[in-house]
Backbone bond lengths (Angstrom), bond angles and torsions (degrees), N, CA, C in turn:
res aa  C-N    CA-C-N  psi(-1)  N-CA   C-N-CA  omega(-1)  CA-C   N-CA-C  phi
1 X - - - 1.455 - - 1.530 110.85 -
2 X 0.980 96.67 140.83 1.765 108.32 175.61 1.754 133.15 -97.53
3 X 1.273 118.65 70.09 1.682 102.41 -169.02 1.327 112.38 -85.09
4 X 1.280 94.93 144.43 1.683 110.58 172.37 1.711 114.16 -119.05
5 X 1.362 107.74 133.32 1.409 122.21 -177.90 1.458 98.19 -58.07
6 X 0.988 125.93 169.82 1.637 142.70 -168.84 1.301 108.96 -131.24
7 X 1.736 107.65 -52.77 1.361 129.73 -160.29 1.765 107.28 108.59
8 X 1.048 116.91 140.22 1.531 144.01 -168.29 1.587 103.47 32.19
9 X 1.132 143.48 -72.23 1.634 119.05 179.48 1.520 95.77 -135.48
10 X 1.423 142.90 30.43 1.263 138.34 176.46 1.431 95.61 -91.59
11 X 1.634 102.93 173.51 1.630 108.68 -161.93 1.658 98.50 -162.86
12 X 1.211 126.06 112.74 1.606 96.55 171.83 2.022 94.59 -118.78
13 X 1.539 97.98 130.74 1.494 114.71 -156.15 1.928 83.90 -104.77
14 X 1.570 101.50 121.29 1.213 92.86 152.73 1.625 118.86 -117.73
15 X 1.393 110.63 160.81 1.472 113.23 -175.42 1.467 95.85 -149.99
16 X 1.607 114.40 151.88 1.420 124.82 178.66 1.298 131.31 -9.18
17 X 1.501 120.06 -40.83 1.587 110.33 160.61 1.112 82.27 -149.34
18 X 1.387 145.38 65.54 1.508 120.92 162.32 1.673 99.73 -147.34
19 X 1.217 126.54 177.51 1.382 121.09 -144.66 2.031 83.13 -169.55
20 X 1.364 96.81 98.70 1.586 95.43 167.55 1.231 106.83 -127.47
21 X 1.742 114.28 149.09 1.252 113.07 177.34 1.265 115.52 -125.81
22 X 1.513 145.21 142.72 1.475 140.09 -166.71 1.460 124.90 -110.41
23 X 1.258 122.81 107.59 1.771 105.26 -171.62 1.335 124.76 56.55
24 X 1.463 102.62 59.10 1.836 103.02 173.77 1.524 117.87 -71.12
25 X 1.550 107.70 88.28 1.732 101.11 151.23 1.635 101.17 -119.53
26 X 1.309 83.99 114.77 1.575 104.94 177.20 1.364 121.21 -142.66
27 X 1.390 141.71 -26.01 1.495 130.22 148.37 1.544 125.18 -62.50
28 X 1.183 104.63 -23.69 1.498 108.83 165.56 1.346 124.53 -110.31
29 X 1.439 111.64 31.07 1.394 113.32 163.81 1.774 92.68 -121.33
30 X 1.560 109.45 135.41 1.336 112.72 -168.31 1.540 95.52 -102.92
31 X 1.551 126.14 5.32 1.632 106.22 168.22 1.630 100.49 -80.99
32 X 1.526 112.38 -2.85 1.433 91.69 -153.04 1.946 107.85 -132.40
33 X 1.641 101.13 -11.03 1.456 106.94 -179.06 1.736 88.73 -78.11
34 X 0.701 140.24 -43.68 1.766 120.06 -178.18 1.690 124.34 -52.56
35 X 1.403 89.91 -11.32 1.608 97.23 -179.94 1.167 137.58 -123.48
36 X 1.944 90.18 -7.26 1.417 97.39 -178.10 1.203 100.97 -129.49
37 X 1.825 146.01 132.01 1.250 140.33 177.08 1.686 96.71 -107.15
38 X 2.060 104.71 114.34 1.412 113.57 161.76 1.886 125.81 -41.68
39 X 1.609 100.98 -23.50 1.184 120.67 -175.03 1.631 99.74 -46.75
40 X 1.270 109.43 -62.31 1.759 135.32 -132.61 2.286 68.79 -87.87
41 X 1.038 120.60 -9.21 1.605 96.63 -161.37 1.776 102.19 -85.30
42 X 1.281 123.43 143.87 1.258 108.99 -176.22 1.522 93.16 -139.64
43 X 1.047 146.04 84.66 1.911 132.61 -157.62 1.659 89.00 -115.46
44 X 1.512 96.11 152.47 1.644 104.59 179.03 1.600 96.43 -74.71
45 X 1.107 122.45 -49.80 1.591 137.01 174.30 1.580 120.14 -105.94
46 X 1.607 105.86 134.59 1.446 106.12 150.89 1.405 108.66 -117.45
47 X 1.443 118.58 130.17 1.497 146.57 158.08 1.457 103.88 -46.06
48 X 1.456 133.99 152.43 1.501 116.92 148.27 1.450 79.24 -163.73
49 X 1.440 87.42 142.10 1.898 119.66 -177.01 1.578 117.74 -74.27
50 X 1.309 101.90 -34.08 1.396 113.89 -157.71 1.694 97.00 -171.52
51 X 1.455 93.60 174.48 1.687 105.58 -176.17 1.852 114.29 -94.72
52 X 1.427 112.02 -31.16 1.337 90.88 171.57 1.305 143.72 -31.46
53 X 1.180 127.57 142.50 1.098 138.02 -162.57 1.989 99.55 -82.53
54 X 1.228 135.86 6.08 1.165 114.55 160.78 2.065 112.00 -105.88
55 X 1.307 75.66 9.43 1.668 86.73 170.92 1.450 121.16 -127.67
56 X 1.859 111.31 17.25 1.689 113.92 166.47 1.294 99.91 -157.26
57 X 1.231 131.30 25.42 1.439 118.12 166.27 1.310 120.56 -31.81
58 X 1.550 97.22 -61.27 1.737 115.25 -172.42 1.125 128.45 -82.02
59 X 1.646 120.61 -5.45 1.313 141.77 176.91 1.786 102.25 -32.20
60 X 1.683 99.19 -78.27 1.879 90.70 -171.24 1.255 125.09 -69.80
61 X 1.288 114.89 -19.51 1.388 111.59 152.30 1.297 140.59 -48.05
62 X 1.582 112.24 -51.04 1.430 113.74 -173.24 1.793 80.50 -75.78
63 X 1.195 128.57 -62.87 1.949 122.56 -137.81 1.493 92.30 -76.65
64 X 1.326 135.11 2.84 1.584 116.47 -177.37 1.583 115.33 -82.09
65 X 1.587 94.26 -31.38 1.545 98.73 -178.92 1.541 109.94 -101.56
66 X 1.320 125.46 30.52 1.679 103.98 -160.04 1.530 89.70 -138.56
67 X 1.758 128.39 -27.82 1.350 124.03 -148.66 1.028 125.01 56.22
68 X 1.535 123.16 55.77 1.333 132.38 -178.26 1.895 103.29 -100.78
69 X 0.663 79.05 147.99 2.234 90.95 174.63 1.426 93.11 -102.14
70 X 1.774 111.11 118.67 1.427 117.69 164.25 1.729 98.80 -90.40
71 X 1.530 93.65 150.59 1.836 100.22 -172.65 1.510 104.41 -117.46
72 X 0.953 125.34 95.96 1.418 119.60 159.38 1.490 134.43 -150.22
73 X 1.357 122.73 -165.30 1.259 100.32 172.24 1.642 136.66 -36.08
74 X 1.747 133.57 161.58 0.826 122.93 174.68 1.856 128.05 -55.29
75 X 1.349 105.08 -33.52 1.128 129.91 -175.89 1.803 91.17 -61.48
76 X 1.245 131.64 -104.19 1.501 151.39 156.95 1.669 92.05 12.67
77 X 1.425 95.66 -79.79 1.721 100.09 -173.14 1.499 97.30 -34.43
78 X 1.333 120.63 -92.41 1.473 132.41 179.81 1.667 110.58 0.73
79 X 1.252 93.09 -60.11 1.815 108.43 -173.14 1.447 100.26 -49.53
80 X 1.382 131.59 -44.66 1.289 131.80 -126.88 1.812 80.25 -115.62
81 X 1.022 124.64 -48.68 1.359 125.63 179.36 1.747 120.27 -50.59
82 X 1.486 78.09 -35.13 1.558 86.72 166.28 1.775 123.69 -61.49
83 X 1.180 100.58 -30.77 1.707 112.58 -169.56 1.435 111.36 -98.08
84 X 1.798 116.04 20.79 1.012 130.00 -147.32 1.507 145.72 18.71
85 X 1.033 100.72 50.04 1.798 123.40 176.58 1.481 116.92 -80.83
86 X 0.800 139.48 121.63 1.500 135.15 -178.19 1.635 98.85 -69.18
87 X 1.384 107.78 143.59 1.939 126.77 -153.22 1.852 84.33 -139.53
88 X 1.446 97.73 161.49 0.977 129.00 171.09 1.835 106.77 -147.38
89 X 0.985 120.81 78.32 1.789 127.19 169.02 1.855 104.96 -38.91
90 X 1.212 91.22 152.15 1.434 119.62 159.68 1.310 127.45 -162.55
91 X 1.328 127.51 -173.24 1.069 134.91 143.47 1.472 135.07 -175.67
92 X 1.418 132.06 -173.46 1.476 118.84 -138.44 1.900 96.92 -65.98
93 X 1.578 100.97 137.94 1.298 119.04 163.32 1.247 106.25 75.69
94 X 1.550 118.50 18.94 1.301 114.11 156.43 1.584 119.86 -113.12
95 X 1.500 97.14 154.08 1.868 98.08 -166.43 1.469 87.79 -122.89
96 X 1.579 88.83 156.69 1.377 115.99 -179.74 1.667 120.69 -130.28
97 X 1.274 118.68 131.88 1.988 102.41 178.80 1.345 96.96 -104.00
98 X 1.440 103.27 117.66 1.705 108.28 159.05 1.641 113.46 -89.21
99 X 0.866 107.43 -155.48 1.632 120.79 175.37 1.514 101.41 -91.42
100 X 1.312 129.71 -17.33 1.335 97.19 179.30 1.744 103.24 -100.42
101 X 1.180 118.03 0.68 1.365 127.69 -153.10 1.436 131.07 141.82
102 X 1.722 124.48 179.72 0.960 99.56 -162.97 1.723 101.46 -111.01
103 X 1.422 133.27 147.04 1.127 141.01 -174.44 1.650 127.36 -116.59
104 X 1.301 111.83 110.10 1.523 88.92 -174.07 1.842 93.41 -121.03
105 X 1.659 88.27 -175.56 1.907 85.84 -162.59 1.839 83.24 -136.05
106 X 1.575 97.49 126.88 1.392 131.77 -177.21 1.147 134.30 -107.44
107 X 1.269 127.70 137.93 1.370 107.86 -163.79 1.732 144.89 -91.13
108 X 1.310 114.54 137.08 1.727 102.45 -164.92 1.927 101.33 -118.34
109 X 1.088 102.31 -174.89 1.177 125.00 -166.25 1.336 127.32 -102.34
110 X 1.444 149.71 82.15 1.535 134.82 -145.87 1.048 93.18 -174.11
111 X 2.405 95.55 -152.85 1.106 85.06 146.13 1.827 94.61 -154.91
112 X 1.295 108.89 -153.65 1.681 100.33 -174.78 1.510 102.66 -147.14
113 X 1.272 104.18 135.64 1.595 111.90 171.35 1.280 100.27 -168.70
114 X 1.823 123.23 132.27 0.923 119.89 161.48 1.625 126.50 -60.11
115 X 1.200 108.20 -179.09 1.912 107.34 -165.54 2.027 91.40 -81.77
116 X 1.016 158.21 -6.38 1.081 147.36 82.58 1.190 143.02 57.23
117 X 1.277 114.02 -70.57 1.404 144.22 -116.28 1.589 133.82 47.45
118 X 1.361 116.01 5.58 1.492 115.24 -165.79 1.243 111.10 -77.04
119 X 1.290 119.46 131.47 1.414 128.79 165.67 1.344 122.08 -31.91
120 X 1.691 129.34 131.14 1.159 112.98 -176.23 1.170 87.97 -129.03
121 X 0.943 123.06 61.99 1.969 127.93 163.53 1.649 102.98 50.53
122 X 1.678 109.43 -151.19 1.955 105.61 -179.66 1.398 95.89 -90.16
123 X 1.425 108.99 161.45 1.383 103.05 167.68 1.814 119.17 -81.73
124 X 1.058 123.20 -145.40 1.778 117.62 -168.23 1.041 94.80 167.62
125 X 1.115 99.83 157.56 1.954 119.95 164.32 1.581 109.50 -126.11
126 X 0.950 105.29 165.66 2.205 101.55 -176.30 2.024 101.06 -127.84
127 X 1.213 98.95 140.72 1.549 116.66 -176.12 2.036 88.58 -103.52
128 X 1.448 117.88 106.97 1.298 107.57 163.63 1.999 120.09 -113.09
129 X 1.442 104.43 114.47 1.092 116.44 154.90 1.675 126.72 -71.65
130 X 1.287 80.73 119.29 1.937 98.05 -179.29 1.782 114.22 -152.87
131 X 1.202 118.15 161.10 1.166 127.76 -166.78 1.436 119.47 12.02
132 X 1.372 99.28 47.35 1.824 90.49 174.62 1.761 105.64 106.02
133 X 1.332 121.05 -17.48 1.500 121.95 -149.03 1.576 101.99 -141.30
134 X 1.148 108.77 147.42 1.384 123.22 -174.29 1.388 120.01 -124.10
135 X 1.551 121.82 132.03 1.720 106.90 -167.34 1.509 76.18 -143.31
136 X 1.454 97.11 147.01 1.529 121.97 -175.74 1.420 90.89 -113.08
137 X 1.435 133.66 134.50 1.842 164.58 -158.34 1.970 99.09 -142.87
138 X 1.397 81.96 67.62 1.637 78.92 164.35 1.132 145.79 -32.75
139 X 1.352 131.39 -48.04 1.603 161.19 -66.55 1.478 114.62 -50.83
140 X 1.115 131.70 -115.92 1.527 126.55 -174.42 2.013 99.31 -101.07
141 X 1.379 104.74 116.82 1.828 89.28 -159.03 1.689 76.44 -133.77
142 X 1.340 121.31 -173.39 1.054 128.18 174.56 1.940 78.56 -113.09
143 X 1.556 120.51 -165.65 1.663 134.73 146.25 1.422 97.87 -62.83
144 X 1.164 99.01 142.76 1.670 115.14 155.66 1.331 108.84 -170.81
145 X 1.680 100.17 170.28 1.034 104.52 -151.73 2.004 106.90 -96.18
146 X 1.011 90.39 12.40 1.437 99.25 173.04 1.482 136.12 -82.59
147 X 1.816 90.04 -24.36 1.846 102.87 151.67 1.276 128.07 -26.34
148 X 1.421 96.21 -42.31 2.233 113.73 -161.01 1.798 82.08 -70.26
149 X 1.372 130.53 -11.97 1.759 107.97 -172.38 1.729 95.13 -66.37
150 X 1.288 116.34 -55.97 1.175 125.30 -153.19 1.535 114.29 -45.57
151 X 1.371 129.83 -76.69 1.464 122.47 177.25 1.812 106.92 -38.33
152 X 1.234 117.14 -35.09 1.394 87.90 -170.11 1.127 113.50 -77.38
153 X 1.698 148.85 22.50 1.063 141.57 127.40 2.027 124.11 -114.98
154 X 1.036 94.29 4.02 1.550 105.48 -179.12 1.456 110.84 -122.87
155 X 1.693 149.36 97.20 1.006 120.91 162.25 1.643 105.38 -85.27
156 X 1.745 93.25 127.11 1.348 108.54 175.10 1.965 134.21 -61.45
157 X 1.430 140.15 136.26 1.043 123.22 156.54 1.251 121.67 -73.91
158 X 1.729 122.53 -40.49 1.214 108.46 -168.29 1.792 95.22 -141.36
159 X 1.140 133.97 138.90 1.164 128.95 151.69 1.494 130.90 -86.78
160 X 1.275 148.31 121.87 1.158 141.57 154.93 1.712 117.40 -87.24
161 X 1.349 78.66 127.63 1.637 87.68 -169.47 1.855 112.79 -121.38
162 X 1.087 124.47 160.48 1.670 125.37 154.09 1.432 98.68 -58.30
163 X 1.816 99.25 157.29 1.338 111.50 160.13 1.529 111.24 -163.15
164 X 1.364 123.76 16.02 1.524 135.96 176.80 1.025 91.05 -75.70
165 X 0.889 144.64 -48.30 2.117 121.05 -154.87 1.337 97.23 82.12
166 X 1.674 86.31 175.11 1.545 88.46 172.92 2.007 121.43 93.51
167 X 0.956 99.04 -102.60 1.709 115.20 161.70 1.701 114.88 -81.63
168 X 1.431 106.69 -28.56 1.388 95.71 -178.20 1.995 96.23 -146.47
169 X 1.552 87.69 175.52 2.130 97.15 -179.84 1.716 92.41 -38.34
170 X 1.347 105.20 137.70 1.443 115.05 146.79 1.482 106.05 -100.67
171 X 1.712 101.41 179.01 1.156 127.20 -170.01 1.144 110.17 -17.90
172 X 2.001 124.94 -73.31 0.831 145.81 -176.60 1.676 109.19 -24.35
173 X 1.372 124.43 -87.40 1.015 151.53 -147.60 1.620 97.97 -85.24
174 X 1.383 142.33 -16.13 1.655 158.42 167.50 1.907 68.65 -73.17
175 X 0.886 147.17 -112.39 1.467 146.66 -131.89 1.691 100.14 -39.70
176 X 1.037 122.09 -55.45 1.495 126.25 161.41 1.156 133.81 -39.81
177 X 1.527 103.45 -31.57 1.458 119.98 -175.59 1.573 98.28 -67.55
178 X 1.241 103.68 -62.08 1.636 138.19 166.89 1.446 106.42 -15.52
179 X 1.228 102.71 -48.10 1.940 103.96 -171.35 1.567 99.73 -97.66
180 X 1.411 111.89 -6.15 1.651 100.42 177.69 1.511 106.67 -92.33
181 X 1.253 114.42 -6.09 1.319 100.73 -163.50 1.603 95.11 -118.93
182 X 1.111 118.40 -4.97 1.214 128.36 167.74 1.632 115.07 82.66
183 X 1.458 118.62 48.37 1.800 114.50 -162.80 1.316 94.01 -147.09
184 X 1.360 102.43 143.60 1.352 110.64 -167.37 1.671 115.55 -107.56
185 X 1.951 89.93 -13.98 1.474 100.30 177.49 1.406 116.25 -102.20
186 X 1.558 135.17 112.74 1.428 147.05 169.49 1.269 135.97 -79.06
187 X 1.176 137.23 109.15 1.155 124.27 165.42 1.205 114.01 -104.87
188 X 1.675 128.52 120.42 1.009 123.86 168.01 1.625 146.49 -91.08
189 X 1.396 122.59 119.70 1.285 120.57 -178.51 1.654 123.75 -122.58
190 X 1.261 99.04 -161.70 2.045 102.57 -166.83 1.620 89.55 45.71
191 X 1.379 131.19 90.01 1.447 151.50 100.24 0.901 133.37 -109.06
192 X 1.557 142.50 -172.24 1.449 171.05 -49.81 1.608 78.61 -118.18
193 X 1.142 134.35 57.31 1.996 126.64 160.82 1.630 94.30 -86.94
194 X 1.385 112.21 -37.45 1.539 104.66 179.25 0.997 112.11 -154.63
195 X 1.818 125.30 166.57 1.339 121.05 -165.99 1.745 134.93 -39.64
196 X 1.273 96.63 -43.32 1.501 120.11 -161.29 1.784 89.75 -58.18
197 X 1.674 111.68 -38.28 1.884 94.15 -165.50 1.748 101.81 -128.60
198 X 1.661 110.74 23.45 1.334 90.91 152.39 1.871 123.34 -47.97
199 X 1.671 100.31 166.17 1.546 99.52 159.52 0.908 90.00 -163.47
200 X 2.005 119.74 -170.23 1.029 138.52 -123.41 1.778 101.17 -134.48
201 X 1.593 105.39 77.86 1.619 99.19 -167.00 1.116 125.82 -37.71
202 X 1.220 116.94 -44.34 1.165 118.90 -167.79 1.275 121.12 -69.07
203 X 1.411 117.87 -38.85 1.620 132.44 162.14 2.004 99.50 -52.24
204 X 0.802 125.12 -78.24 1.311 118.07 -165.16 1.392 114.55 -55.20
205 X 1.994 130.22 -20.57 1.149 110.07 153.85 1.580 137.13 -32.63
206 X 1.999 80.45 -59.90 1.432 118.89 169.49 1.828 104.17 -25.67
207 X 1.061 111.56 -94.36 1.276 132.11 -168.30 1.794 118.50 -42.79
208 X 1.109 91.90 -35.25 2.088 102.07 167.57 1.557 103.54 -82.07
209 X 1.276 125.12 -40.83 1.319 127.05 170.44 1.410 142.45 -37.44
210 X 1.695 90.42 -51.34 1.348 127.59 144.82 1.580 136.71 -42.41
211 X 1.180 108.15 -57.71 0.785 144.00 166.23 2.009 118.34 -56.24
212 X 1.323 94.58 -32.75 2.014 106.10 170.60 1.877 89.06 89.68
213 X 1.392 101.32 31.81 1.975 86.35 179.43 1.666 87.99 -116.40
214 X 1.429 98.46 -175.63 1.600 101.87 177.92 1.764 96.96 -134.05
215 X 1.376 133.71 115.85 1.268 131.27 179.90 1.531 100.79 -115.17
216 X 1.798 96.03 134.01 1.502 112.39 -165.99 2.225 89.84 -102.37
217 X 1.009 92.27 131.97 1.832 109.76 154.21 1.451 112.34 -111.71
218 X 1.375 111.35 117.48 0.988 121.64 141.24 1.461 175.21 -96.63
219 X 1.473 140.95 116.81 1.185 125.85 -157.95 1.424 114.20 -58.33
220 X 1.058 119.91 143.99 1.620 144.79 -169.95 1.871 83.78 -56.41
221 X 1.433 121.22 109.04 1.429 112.83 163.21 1.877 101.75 122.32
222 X 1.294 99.92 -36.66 1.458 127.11 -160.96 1.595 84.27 -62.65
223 X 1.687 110.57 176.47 1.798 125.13 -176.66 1.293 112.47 -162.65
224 X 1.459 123.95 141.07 1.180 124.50 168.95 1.480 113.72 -118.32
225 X 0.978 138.69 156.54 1.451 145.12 152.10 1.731 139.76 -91.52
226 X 1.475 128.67 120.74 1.215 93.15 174.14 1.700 100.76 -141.03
């Protein structure tokens, strides 16, 4: 699988023929609309964690013209079904097999409301199995202790986790996360888009390093593989 940074918690995941994308705010994030055109995005799926608006700005935009299935909670789905988007419902601790693999939606810590006020049900994070490999999609969670479910039926390749502080785990407590979920490989996202959750790269290498983990930063555009 192939992930690519977005900028602040977007993700566009590629896999053998499938094309998923996670929490598109990207025209209204200005580290990241100069580099990334929603135009050029075409994903069979968008993921979304929660309802905030820095994690669905771009939702009806990108899925109105493309026939993409947004996946998320029942609540979220609902919303989006309404605006006639094709949905795929879930909810916590249930899995699903698509065509690219199998996906289930896990639970995080927050909270959800569209920009609105509309209820966006609990928030979640999704564990996706595909080609052999497993990546844990935190989304905006606080620590908890509900991480420790995951390895005992998933050993993970890569986790993506928060690490701004602030609204969600910083640095500190992402290293913890790290040993609950049992993964040694990090990618970190939701930082420095705005004041409140910059941090201090170099310190948070530090601290996963320490720690015997390896945490990836990425440039807005940039990709990893695993």
């Amino acid at each position: 699988m192939k992930i690519t940074f977005l900028g602040h918690a977007s993700l566009l995941i590629e896999t053998e023929n499938t094309t998923i994308l996670v929490d598109p705010f990207i025209s209204g994030n200005e580290k990241a609309s100069g580099k990334i055109n929603i135009q050029d995005l075409n994903p069979d799926y968008i993921l979304v964690t929660h309802a905030h608006q820095d994690h669905t700005l771009d939702v009806e935009e990108i899925a109105k013209n493309s026939g993409t299935v947004v996946v998320s909670n029942y609540e979220i789905a609902t919303h989006y079904q309404g605006k006639e988007l094709k949905t795929h419902p879930m909810n916590h601790g249930g899995n699903w097999k698509f065509n690219f693999g199998n996906l289930k939606y896990v639970n995080a810590i927050h909270t959800s409301s569209f920009a609105d006020g509309t209820y966006g049900g609990e928030p979640g994070g999704f564990v996706i199995s595909s080609e052999g490999k497993h990546i844990y999609i935190a989304g905006d969670t606080a620590l908890t202790m509900d991480m420790k479910l995951i390895p005992m039926t998933t050993k993970l390749n890569l986790a993506i986790l928060p690490i701004g502080d602030n609204f969600t785990m910083g640095i500190d407590d992402a290293v913890v996360a790290a040993d609950f979920i049992d993964c040694n490989a990090i990618l970190g996202y939701h930082y420095d888009t705005f004041g409140y959750i910059e941090i201090d790269h170099d310190l948070a290498i530090k601290k996963f390093d320490e720690a015997g983990k390896k945490l990836h930063l990425l440039e807005i555009g940039a990709s990893m593989t695993i």
